[in-house]
C-alpha positions in Angstrom: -169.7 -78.9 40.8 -171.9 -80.9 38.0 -171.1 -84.2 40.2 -172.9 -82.8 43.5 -176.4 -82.3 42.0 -176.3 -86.0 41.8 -174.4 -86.9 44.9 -176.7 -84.8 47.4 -179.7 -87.3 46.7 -177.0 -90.1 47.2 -176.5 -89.2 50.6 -180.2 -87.9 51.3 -182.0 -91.0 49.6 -179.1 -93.7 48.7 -181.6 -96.1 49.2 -184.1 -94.6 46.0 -184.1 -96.1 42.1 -181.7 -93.9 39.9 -181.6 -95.5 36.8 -183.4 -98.8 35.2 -181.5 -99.9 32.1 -182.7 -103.1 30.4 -183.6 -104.8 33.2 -181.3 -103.3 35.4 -181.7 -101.0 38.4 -179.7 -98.9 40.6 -180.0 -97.0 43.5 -179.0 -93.3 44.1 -176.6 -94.9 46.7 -175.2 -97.5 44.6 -174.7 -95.4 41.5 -172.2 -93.2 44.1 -170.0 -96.0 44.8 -169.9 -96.6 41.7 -169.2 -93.3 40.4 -166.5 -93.2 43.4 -165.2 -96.0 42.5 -164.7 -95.5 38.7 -163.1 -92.1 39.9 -160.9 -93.9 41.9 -159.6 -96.4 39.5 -159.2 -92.9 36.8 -157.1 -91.2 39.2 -155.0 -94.6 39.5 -154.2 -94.2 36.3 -152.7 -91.1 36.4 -155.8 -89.0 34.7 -156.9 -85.8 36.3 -157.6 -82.0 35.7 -155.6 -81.8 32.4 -156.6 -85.5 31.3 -159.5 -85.8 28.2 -161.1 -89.0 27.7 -162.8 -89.5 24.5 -165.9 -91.7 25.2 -167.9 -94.0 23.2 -171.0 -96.5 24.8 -174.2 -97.5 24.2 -176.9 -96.1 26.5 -176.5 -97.9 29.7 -175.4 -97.1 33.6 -171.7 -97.5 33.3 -171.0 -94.3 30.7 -173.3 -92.5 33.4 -170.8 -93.5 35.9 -168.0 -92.5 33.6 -169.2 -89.0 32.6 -169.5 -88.2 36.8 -166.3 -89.7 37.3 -164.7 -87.9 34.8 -166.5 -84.5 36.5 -165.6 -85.5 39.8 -162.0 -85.4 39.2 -162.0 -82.7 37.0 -160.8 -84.3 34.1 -162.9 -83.6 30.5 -164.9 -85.5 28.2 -165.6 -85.7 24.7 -168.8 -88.0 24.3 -168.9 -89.3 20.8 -171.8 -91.2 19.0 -171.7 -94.4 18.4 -172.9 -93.8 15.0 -170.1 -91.9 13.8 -167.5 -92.9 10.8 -164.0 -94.1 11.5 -163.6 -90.9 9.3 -165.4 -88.8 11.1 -164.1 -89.8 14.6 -160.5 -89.0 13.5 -161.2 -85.9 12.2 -162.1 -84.8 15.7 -159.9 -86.8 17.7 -157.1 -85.0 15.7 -158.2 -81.7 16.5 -158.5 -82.5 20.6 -155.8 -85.2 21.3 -157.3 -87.2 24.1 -155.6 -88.9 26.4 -157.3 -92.0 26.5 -160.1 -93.6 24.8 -163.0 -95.1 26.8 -165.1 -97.3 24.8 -167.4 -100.2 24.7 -165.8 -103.6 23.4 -167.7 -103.3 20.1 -166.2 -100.1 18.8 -162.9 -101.1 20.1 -161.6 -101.9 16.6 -162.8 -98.5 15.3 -161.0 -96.8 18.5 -157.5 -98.6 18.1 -157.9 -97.5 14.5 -158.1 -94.1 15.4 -155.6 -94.1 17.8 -153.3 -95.3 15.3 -154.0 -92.9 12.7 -153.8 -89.8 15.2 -150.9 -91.3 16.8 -152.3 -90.5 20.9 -154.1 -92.1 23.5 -154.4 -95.0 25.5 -157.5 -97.2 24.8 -159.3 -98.8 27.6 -161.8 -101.6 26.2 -162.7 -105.1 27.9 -159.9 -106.5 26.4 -157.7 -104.2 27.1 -154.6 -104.5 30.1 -157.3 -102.2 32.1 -160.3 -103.7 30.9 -164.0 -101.9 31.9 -163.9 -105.0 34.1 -161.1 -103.4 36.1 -162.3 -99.2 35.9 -165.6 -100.0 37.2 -164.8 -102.8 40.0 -163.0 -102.9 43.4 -160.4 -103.5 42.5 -158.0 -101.9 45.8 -157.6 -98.9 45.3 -159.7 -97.6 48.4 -156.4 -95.4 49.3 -156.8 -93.5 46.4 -157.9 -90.2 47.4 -160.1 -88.2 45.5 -159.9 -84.1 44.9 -162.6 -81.6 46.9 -162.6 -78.8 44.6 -165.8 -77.7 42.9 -164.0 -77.6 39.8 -166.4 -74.4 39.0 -164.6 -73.0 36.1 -162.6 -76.1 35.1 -163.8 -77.0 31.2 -165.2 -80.3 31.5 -167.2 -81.2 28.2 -166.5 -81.2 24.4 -169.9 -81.8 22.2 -169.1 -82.1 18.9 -172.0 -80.4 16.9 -173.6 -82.5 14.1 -173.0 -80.1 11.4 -176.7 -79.0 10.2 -175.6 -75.9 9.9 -171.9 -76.8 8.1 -168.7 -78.1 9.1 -169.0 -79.9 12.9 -167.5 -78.2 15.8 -165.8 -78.3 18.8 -168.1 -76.9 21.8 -166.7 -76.5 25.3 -168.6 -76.1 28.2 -167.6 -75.7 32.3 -168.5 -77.5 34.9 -170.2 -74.7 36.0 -172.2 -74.0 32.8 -172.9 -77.4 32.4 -174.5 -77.5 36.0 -176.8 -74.6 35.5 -177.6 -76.4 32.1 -179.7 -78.4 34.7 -180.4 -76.3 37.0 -182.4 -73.8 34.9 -184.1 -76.4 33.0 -185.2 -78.4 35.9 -186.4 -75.1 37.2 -188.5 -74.2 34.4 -190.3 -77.7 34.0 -190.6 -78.0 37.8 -188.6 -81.2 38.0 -188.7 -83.1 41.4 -187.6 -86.4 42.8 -191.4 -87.8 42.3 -190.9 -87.5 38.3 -190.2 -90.4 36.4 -188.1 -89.6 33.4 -187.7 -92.1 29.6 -184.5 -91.3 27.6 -184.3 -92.9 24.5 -181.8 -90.6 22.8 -178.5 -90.7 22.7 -176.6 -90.4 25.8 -173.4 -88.9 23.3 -175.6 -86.2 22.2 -176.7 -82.8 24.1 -180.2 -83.6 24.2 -180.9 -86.9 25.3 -178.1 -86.0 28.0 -178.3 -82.5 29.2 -182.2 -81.9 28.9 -183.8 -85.6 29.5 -180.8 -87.6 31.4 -178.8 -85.3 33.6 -181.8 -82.8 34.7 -183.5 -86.0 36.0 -180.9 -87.1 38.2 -179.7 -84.1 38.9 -183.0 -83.5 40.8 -183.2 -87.1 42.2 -186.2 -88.6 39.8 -185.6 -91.9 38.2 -184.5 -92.7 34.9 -185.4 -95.3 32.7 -183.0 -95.5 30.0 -183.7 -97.2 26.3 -181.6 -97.0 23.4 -183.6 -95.5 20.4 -182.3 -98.3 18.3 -183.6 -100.6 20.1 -186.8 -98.8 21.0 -189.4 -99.0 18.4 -192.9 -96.9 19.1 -194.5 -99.5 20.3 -191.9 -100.1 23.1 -191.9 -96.6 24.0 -195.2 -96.5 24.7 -195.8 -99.5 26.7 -192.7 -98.2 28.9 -194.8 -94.8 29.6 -197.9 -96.5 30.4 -196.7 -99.1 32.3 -194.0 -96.9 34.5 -196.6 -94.1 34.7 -193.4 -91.7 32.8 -194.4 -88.6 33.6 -191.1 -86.6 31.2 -190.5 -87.8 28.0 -188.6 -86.4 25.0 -187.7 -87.2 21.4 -187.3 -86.0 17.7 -190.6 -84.9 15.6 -189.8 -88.3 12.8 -190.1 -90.5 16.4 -193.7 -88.3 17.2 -194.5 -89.1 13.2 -193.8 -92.5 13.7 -196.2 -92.9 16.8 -198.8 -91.3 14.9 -198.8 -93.6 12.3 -198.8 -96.6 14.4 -202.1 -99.3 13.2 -205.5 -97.6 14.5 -205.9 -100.9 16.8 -203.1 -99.6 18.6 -203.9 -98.4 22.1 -201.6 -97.3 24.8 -202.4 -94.7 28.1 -200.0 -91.7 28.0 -202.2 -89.6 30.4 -199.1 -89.9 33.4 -197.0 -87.6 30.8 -197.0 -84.0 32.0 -193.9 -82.8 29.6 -193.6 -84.9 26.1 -190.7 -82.9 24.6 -189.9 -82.2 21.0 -186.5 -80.6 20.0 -183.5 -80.8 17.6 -185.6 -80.3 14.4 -188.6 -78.4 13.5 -192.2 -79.4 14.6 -194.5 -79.7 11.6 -198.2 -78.8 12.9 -199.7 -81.9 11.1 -197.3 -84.1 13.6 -198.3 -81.5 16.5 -202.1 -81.8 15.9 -201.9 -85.9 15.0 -200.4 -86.7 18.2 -202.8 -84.7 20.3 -205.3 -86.0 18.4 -204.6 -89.5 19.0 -203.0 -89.4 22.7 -204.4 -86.8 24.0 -201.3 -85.4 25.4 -199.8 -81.7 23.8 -196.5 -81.7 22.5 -194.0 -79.3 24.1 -192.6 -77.9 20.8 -189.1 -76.5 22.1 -185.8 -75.3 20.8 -182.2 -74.9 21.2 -178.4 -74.9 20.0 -175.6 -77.4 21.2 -173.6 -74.3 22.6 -176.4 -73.1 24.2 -178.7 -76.5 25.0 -182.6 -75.3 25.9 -183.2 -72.1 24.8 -187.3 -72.2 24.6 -190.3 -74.4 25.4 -193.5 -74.1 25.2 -194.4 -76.1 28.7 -197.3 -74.1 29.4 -199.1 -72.8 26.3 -202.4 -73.7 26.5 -205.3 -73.0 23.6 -205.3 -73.9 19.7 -201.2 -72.2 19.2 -199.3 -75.7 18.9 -196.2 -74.2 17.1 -194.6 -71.8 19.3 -191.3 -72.5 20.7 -192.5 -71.1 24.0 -190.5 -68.4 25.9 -187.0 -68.3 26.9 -186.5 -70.6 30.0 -185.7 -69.7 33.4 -181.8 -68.3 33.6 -182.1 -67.0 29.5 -182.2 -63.5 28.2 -183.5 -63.6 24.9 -183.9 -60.8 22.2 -184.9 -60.5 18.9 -182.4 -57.9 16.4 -182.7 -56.8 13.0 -180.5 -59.1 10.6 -181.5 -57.6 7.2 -183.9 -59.8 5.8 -187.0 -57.2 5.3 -189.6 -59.7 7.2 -192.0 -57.5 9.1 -191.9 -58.6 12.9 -189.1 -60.7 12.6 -185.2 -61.0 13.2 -182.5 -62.9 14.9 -182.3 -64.4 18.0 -179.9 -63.6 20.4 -179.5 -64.7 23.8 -177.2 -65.3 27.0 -177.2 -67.3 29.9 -174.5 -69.1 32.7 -175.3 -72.3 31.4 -174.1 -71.9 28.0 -171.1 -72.8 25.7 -167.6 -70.6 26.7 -166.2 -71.4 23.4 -165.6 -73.5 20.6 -162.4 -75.4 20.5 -161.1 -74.2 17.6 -160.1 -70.8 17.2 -160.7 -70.7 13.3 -164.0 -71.6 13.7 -166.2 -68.4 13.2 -167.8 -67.3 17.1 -171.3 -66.9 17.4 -170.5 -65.3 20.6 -170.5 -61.3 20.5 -171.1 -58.1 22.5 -171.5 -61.3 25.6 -174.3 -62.6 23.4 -174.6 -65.6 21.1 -176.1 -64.5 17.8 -178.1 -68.2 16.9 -178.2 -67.1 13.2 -182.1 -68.4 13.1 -185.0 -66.2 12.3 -187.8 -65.9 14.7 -190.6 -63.5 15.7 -192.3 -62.8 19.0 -195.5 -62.1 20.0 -197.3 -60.3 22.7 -196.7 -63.1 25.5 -193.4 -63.5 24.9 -193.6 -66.4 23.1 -191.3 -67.3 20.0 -191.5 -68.8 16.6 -189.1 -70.1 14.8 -189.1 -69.3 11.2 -185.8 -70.7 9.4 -182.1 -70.3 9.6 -181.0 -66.4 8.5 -179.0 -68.5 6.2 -181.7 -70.6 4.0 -184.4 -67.3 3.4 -184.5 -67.2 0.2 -184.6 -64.8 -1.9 -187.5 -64.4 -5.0 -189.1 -62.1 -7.1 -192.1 -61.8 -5.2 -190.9 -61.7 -1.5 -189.0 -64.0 1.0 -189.7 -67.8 1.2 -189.0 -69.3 4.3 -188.1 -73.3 3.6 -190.7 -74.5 6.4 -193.4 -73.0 4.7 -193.2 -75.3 1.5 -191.8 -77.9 3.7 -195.2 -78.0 5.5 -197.4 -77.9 2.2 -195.7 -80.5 0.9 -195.3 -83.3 4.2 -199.3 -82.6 3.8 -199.1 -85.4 1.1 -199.7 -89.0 2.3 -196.7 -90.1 -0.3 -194.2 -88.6 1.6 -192.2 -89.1 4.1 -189.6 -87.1 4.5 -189.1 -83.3 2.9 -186.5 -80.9 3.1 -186.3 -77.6 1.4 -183.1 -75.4 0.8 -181.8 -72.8 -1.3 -180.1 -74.1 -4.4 -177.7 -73.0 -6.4 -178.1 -73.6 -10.5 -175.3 -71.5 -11.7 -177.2 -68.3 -12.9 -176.1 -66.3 -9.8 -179.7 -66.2 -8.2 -180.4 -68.8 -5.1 -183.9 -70.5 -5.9 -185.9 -73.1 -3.6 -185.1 -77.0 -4.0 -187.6 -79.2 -2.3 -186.1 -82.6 -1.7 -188.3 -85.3 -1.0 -187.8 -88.7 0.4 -191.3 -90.4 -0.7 -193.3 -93.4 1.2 -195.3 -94.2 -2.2 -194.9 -93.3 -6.1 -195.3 -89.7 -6.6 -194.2 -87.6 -9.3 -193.2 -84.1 -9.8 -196.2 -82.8 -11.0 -198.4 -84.0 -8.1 -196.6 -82.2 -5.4 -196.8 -79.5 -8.0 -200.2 -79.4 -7.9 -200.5 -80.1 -4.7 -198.4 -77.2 -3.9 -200.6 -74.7 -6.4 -203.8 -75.4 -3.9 -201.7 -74.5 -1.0 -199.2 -71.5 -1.4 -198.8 -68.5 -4.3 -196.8 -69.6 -7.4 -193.6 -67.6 -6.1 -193.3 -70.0 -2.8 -193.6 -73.2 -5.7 -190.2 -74.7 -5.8 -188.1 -74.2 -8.8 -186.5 -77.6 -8.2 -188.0 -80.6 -7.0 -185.9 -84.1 -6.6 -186.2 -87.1 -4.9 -184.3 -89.4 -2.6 -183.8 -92.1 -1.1 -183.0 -91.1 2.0 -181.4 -88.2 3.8 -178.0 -87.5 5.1 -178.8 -87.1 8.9 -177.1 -86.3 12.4 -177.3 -88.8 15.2 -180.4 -87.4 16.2 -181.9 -87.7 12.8 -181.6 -84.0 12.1 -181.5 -83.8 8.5 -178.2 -82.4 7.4 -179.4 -79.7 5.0 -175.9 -78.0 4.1 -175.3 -81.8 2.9 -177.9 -81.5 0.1 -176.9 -80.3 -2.7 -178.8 -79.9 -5.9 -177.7 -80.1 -10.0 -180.5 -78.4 -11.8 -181.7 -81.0 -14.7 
């Protein structure tokens, strides 16, 4: 079912640009051979509907061709990062045994290391007895035949959350859901074959697959595809200006980063009509500065990785640069009463076809109830439907004066040109009471009692931090979110 989005613009336009890749093109019809024939070569191995391959590459053309193989036989995936831990990759290899291991030659090593320590799966590598060399050529098995089911409820994907919110998990999705993952969100932002889409986000993760990479295909645009390690600002923008991109999408540190690029800088951005911002909060002085500069609005948006795009804020016009936006197409979205006292406010809760059916594990605690996934974030809505997200349920915190919500303080304090990074959560110091701790990753010397009394000009002494540290760095996911349940605090 996911596979014919793509294949219908195989057969109507085989002849149009699908992908460019570091040089690298490939047509519509091209990339369906290929598909068929990586599909081909799977099923020769003996993989199909029960099969899961684990899979591991870089952003480039032949893990596209993997992940519709793998659909097209109804086989499942579990896409993982290439900047995951050996430790980290066994831990969820050993809760979903695959069958094989897919993986580019320069995580080979880590793979046959985690093979040996789960004790399952077959690796296939470029030095391996079937190398990539072999699953993506001709190599004669045109007599292969391939299945014609739909495979409409067959569970096809496992994304492995990147544990913001605590321990990772397990996420399962259909084919079906995962097909109306496109569908609605390519119906929301009017995606059409004349668009011309840059992903520089993972390919592993949920975003730079199932919002930037798969919505474009599915709807027969072109793709260029970067990887953001190897895609500084600079390069990012001279690839929209030059290939007249007209959907982009990345993180808010990636906006930051443009922002701050030298004044003499100068690149033309006007052939963007979506630049999306997901996976962690928008600040408004990122918002604002990149308007500012470029000229272009941000499309401040939101979502879970069992439920993908949830919100955007594609066509708010005026001086409001924070909403989320309203649900998209295909999303019912409501707003309950979760106990926190906030006038106005409460948690989201929504449902859809396109999301999550379940996590894989069974001990893992289900955000799905009463046929609706309670997100656990805090939002409020106003009289256009539009949404704003506030904080997770989880990190209100709790002081003698009211409720402080973390991106309040986070906000004041990213105002200061010495930082670069800031991340606020509740804290713990032993006397039974949860207290704010602002942790701060600074770009130049700054003390305490600067953000302090920076702070005092900016909010009312109960939304002050009682803790304030600094770091280094951050512990982040592989999108860069910053991995607040990881941040821990020992009062002085």
């Amino acid at each position: 079912m996911f596979y014919s989005l793509l294949a219908s613009h195989a057969r109507t336009t085989p002849g149009k640009i699908a992908i460019v890749n570091e040089g690298r093109t490939i047509t519509y019809g091209e990339l369906d051979a290929l598909i068929e024939r990586t599909a081909k070569n799977l099923t020769a191995l003996g993989m199909g509907p029960s099969t899961l391959v684990a899979a591991c590459f870089d952003n480039n053309i032949e893990y596209l061709a993997l992940y519709y193989a793998i659909a097209r036989i109804g086989a499942r995936i579990a896409p993982l990062s290439v900047t995951l831990s050996s430790d980290d990759i066994t831990r969820y290899c050993r809760e979903c045994r695959p069958d094989y291991y897919i993986v580019q030659q320069g995580y080979f090593e880590t793979y046959q290391e985690v093979a040996r320590r789960v004790e399952t799966g077959v690796i296939i590598s470029e030095s391996t007895p079937h190398s990539l060399a072999w699953l993506f050529g001709d190599d004669g098995n045109h007599h292969v035949s391939l299945p014609t089911e739909a495979w409409k409820e067959q569970e096809f994907v496992i994304h492995y959350t990147s544990g913001t919110t605590g321990e990772p998990k397990g996420i399962i999705q259909s084919q079906e859901g995962h097909a109306c993952r496109m569908q609605t969100w390519a119906s929301t932002a009017g995606l059409t074959n004349e668009d011309r889409t840059l992903c520089m986000l993972a390919l592993t993760h949920a975003y730079g697959a199932d919002i930037i990479t798969f919505p474009a295909l599915s709807t027969g645009g072109t793709l260029y595809l970067l990887d953001i390690r190897r895609a500084p600002p600079e390069r990012v923008l001279r690839t929209i200006e030059a290939e007249k991109i007209t959907v982009f999408g990345s993180l808010p540190w990636f906006y930051k980063e443009m922002n701050e690029l030298p004044e003499d800088f100068r690149a033309d951005v006007s052939s963007l009509r979506i630049a999306m911002c997901g996976a962690t909060p928008l600040t408004e002085d990122i918002a604002r500065g990149f308007s500012e500069r470029y000229g272009k609005r941000i499309n401040n948006s939101y979502g879970l990785t069992e439920t993908c795009l949830l919100t955007s804020n594609l066509f708010r016009t005026g001086d409001d640069v924070m909403s989320i936006g309203p649900a998209i197409d295909g999303v019912e979205a409501e707003v309950r009463d979760c106990g926190i006292g906030i006038p106005g406010t409460g948690e989201l809760v929504v449902r859809s076809k396109a999301f999550a059916v379940r996590y894989f594990s069974s001990s893992v605690p289900s955000l799905w109830r009463d046929g609706w996934i309670h997100t656990g974030d805090l939002v409020r809505r106003d009289e256009g439907g539009n949404f704003y997200a506030l904080a997770r349920v989880s990190e209100v915190i709790d002081v003698e004066s009211g409720k402080l919500l973390p991106f309040e303080v986070e906000e004041a304090v990213d105002q200061l040109a010495q930082v670069k990074e800031v991340a606020v959560v509740p804290v713990d110091d032993g006397s039974g009471v949860k207290k704010a701790g602002a942790f701060i990753v600074p770009r130049a010397p700054l003390t305490e009692e600067e953000v302090r009394e920076h702070l005092r000009g900016k909010l009312p002494d109960y939304k002050i931090p009682a803790y304030i540290r600094f770091r280094d760095s951050f512990p982040k996911s592989v999108t860069g979110k910053v991995l607040k349940a990881k941040l821990t605090l020992s009062p002085r």
